[in-house]
C-alpha positions as CSV (number, residue, x, y, z in Angstrom):
1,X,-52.0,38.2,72.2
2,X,-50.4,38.2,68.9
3,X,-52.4,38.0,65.3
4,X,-52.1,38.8,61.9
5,X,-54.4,42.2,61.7
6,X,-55.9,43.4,58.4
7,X,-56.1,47.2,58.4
8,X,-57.2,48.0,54.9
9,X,-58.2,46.2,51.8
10,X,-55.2,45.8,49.8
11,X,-52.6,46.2,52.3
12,X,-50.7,43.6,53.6
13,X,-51.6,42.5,57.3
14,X,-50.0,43.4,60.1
15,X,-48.4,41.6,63.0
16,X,-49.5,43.2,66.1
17,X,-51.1,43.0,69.6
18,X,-54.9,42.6,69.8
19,X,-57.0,41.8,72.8
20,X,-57.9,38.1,74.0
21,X,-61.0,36.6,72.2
22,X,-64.1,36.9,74.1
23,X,-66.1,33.8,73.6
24,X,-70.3,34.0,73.0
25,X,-73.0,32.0,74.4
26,X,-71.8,28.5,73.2
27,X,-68.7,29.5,71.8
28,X,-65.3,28.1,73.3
29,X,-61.3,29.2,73.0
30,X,-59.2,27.0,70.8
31,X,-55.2,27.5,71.2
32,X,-54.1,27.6,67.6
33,X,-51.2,25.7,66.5
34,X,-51.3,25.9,62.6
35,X,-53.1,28.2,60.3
36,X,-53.2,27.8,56.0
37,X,-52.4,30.9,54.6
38,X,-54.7,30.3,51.1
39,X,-55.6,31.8,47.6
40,X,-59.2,32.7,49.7
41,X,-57.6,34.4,52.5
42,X,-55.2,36.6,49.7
43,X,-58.2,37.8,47.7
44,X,-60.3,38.7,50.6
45,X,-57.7,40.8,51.8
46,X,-57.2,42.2,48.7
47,X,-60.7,43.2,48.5
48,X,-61.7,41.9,45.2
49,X,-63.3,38.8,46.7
50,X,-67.3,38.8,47.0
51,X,-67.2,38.1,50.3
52,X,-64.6,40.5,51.5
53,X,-65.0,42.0,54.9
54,X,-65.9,46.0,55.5
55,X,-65.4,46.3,58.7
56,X,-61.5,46.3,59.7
57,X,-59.2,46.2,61.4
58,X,-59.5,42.2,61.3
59,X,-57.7,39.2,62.0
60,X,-57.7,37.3,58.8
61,X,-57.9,33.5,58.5
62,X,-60.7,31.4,58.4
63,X,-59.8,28.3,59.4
64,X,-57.3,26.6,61.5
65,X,-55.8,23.3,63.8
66,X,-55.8,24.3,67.3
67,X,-56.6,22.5,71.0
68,X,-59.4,22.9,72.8
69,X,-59.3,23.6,76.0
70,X,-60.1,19.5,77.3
71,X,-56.8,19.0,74.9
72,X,-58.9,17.7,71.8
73,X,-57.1,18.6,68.9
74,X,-59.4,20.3,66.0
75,X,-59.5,21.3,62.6
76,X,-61.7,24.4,63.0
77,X,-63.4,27.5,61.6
78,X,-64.1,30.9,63.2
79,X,-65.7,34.1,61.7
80,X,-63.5,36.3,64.0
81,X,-60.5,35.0,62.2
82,X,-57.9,32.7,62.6
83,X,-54.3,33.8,62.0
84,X,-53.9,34.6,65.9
85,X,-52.9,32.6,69.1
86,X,-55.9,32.1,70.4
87,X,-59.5,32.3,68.3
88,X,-63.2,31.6,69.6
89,X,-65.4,28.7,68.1
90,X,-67.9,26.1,68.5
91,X,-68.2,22.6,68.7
92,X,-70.3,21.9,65.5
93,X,-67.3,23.7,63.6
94,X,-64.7,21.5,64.4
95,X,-63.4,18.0,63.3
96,X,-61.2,16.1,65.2
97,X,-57.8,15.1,63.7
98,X,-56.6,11.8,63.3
99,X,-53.9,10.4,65.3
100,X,-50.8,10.7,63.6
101,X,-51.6,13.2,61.3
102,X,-49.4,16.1,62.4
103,X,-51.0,19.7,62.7
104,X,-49.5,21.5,59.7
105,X,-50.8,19.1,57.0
106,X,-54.3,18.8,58.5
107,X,-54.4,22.7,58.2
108,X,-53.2,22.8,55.2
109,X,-55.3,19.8,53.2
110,X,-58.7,21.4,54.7
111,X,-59.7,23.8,52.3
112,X,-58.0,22.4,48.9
113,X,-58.6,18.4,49.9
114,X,-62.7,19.1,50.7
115,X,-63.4,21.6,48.1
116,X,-61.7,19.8,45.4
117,X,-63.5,16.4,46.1
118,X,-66.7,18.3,46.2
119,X,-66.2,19.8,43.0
120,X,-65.0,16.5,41.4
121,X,-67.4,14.3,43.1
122,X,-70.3,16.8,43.7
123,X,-70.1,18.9,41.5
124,X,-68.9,17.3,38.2
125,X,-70.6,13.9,39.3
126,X,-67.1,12.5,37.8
127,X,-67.5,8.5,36.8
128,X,-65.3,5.5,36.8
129,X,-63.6,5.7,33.6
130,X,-63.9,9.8,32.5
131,X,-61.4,12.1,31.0
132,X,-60.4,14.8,33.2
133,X,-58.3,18.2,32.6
134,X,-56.9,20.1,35.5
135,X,-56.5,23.8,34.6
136,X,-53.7,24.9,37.1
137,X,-53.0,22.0,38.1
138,X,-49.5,23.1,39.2
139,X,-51.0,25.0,42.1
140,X,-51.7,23.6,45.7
141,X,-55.4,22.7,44.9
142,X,-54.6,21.6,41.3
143,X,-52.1,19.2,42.7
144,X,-54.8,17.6,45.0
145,X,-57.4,17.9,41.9
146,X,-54.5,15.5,39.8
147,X,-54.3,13.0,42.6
148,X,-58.4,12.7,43.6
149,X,-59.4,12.7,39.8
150,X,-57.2,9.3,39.2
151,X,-58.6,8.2,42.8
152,X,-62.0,8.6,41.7
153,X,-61.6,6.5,38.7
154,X,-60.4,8.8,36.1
155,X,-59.5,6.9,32.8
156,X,-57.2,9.7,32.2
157,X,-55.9,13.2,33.8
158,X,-54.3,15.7,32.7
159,X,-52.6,18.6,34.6
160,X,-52.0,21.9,32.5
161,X,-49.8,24.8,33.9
162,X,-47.2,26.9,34.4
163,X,-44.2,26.2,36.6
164,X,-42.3,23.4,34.3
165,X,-40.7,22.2,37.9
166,X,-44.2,21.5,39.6
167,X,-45.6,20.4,35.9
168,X,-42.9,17.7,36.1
169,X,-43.8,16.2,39.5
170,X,-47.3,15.7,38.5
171,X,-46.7,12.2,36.8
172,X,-45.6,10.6,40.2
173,X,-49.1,12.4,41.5
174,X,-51.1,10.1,39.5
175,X,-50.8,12.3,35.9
176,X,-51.0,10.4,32.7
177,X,-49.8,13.7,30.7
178,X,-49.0,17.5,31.5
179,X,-49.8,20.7,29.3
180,X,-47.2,23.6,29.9
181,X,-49.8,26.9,29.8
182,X,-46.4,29.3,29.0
183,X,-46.7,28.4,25.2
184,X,-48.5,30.5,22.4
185,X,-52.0,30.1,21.8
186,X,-51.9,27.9,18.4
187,X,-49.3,26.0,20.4
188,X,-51.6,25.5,23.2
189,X,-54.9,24.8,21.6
190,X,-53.2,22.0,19.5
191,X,-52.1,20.4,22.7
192,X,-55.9,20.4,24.0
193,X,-57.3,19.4,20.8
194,X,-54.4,16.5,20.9
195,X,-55.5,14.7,23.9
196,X,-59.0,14.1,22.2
197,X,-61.5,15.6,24.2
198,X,-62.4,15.8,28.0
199,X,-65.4,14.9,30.6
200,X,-64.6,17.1,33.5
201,X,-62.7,20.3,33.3
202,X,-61.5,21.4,36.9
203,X,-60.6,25.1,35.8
204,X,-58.8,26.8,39.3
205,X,-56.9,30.1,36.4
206,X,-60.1,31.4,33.8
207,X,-58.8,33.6,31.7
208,X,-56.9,33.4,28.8
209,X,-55.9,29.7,29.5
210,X,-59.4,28.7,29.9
211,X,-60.8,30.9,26.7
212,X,-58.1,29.2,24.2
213,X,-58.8,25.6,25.8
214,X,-63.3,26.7,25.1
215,X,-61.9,27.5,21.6
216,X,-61.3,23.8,20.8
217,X,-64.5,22.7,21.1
218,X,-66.5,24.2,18.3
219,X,-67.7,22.3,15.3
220,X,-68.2,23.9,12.0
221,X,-70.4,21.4,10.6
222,X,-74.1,20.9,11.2
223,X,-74.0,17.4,11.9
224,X,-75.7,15.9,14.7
225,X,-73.8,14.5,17.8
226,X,-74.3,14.2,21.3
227,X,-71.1,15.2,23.8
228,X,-70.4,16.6,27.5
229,X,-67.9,18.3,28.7
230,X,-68.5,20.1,32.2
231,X,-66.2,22.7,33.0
232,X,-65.9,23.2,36.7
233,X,-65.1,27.0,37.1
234,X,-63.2,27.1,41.0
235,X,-60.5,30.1,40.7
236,X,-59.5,33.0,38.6
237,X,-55.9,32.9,38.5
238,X,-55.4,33.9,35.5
239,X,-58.5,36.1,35.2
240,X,-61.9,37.1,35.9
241,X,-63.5,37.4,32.6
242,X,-63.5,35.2,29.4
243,X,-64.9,35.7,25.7
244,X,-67.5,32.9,25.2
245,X,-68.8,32.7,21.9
246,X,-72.3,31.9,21.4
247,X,-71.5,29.5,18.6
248,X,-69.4,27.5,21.0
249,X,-72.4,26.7,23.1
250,X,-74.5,25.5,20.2
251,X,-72.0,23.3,18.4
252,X,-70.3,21.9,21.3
253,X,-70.9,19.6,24.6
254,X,-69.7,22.9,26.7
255,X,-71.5,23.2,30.4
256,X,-70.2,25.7,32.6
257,X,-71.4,25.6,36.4
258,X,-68.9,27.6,38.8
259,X,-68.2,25.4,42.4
260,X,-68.0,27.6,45.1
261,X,-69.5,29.1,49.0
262,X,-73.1,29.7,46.3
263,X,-73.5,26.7,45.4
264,X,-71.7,24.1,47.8
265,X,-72.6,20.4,49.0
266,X,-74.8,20.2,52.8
267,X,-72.6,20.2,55.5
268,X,-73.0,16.5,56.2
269,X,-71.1,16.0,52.9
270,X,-68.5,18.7,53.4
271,X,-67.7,17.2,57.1
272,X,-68.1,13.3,55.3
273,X,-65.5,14.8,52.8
274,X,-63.4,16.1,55.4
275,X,-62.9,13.0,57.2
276,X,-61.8,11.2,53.8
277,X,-59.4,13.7,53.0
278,X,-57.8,13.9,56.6
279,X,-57.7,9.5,56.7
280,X,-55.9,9.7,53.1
281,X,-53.3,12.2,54.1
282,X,-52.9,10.4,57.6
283,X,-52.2,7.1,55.5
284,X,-49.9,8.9,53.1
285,X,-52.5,8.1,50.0
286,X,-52.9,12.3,49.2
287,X,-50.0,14.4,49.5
288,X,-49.7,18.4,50.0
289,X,-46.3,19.6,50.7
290,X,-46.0,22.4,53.8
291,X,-43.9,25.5,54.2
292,X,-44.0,26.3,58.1
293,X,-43.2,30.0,58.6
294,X,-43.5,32.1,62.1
295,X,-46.8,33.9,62.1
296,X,-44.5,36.8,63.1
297,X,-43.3,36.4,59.1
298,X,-47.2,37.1,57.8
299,X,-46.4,39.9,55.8
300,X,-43.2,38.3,53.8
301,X,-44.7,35.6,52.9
302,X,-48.3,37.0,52.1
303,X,-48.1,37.3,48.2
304,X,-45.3,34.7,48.0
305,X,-45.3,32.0,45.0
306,X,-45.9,28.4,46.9
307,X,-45.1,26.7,43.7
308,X,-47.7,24.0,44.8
309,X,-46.3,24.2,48.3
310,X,-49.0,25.2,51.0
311,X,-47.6,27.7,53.7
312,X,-48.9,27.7,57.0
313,X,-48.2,29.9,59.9
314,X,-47.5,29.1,63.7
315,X,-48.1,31.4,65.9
């Protein structure tokens, strides 16, 4: 059969013949019919992702929409990849889709749609009637963030980010403002400080976006006050590292947890979440835009921009 093969970290993959998928004891073949290609799979391929795999070759993907072999159609995860024709799996990994909802969006809202509610919901414990900043909100997950954060109550959201054509869109997502990241840095700390202060920062880019918007928080008085402000730390976009001045911690509101496979909500809330996200898209209250490509086409549109677009293969 045909997959997407990972030779060597940082190399592109390859598509190529590998042998049929041999299932375990209790695993089961699933036919796959869409497969994301995400931010996740692009880092551990690169290698600079914690969890990136030493033993290769490998097929790469992690998760998929494919049929079962009684016809049931599944969103599913398999740890011998998923960017192939076929892939092994179990039962307890997979959620059955929702009539009407066609296969390409399903794979494509899995990862962004569960994660992001987690880390607004879960993670940031986001209430009725909070602020909220999306850093990167011009990106595929950002996009969802904009949308959940205003279903979820927010009082205000804003997206900040880079691609003015995406930024633009985010109004009609449920936006009350945008922030264009591409500005110098007085610029861009005196459009933070001029929306007044945040609640929940959903930060997908760290780096030096997310070090000028921690800048704005300081006080230089030593007057008493109470304030929170819990930045969500999901991605590094824009970099791994950021300068975080002591004094920033003491005179500000500032809490910094990171959201990710460390620190993640059971798996009864993940696969409640799930089922949320797949009934909203399936009733057209959460949008993700789709770019179907050939699986055959892996390796052109590996390290393409999506521009808030999620592409998914078909083998």
């Amino acid at each position: 059969m045909k997959a997407a093969v990972l030779h060597a970290l940082g190399e592109l993959p390859r598509f190529e013949d590998v042998p049929e998928p041999v299932p375990g004891e209790g695993q089961e073949i699933v036919h796959v019919t869409a497969c994301p290609l995400t931010n996740l799979d692009r880092v551990l391929a690169a290698g600079t992702h914690f969890a990136s795999r030493a033993e290769l070759p490998a097929v790469c993907g992690t998760l998929a929409v494919g049929r079962l072999a009684d016809g049931l159609r599944v969103l599913f995860r398999s740890p011998g990849g998923t960017m192939a024709e076929r892939a092994v799996t179990r039962r307890e990994w997979c959620t059955p889709i929702p009539d009407g909802l066609d296969d390409e969006p399903a794979a494509a809202i899995q990862n962004p749609g569960v994660s992001t509610w987690a880390a607004l919901e879960w993670r940031a414990k986001l209430r009725a009637g909070e602020r909220v900043l999306v850093l990167g909100a011009t990106g595929v997950a950002g996009r969802i963030a904009v949308q959940l954060a205003e279903r979820l109550g927010a009082s205000r959201v804003v997206g900040a980010g880079r691609n003015p054509r995406v930024l633009a869109s985010l109004r009609e997502l449920g936006a009350d403002a945008t922030i264009r990241l591409d500005q110098p840095e007085d610029a861009l700390r005196a459009a933070f400080r001029a929306e007044g202060g945040f609640d929940v920062v959903v930060d997908y880019l760290w780096g030096r976006p997310t070090e000028v918007f921690i800048s704005t928080l300081g006080s230089s008085d030593m007057e008493l006050r109470f304030s929170r402000t819990r930045l969500i730390q999901v991605g590094t976009m824009a970099g791994a590292q950021v300068a975080l001045p002591a004094e920033i911690l003491r005179s500000s509101g500032l809490e910094v947890v990171g959201f990710g496979t460390g620190n993640a909500p059971p798996a009864a809330d993940l696969a409640r979440l799930l089922g949320r996200v797949l009934d909203l898209v399936a009733g057209g209250d959460l949008r993700i835009d789709v770019n179907r490509v050939p699986l055959a086409q892996v390796q052109e549109v590996w390290n393409l921009d999506q521009k808030g677009t999620r592409t998914v293969l078909i083998p």
